[in-house]
C-alpha positions in Angstrom: 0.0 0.0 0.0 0.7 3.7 -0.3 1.2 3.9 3.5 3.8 1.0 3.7 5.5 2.9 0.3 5.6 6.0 2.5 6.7 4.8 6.0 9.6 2.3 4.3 10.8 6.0 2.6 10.8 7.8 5.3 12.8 5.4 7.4 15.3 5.0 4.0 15.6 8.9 4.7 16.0 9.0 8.0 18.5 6.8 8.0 20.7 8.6 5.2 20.1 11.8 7.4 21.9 10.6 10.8 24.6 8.8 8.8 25.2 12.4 6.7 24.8 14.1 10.3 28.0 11.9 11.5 30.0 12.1 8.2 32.9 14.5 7.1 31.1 16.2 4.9 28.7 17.8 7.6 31.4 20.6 7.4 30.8 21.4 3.7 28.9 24.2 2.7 27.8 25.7 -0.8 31.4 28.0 -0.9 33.6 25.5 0.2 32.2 23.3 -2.4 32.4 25.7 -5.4 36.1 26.3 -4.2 37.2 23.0 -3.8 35.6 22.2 -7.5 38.1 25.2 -8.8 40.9 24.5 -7.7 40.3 20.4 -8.5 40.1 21.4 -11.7 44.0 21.7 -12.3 44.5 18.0 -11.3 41.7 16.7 -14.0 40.0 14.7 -11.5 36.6 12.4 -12.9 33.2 13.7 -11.9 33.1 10.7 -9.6 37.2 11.2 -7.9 35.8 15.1 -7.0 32.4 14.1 -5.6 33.8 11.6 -3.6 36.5 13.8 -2.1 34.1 16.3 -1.8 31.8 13.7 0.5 34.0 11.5 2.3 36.7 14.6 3.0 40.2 12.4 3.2 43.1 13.9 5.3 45.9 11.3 4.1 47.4 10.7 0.9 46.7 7.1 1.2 43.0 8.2 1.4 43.5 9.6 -2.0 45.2 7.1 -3.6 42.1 4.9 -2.9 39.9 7.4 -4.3 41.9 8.5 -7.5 41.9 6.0 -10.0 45.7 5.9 -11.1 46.5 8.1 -8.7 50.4 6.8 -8.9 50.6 7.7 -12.8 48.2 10.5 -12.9 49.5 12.5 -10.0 52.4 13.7 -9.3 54.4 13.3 -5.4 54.0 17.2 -4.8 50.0 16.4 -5.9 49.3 13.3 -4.3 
């Protein structure tokens, strides 16, 4: 039924919200975003590499290097 459609949703979203609420990318806000996206640019990072930074925030090069594919050939020391 509609109702079970509904309740199952809202749980689905509920559940995204408190994970988001206790994720690194609580910190992010419309200006970092559009500045981080600028200056990405100059390592020609995929769609997917930059939203994935963008969400899960890494803090050590190996972080990186699991999120950029190649990362070894298509970054250099000084950029990885």
């Amino acid at each position: 039924t509609l109702e079970h459609c509904n309740v199952g949703l809202n749980t689905v979203i509920y559940g995204a919200l408190k994970y988001l609420e206790q994720s690194p990318c609580v910190e992010q806000n419309p200006d970092i975003i559009t500045q981080f996206y600028s200056e990405a640019k100059k390592f020609e990072l995929k769609k997917n590499e930059i939203l994935q930074i963008i969400n899960l925030r890494p803090t050590t090069p190996v972080e990186l290097q699991l999120i950029i594919e190649d990362s070894e050939t298509r970054l250099t020391e000084t950029q990885s």
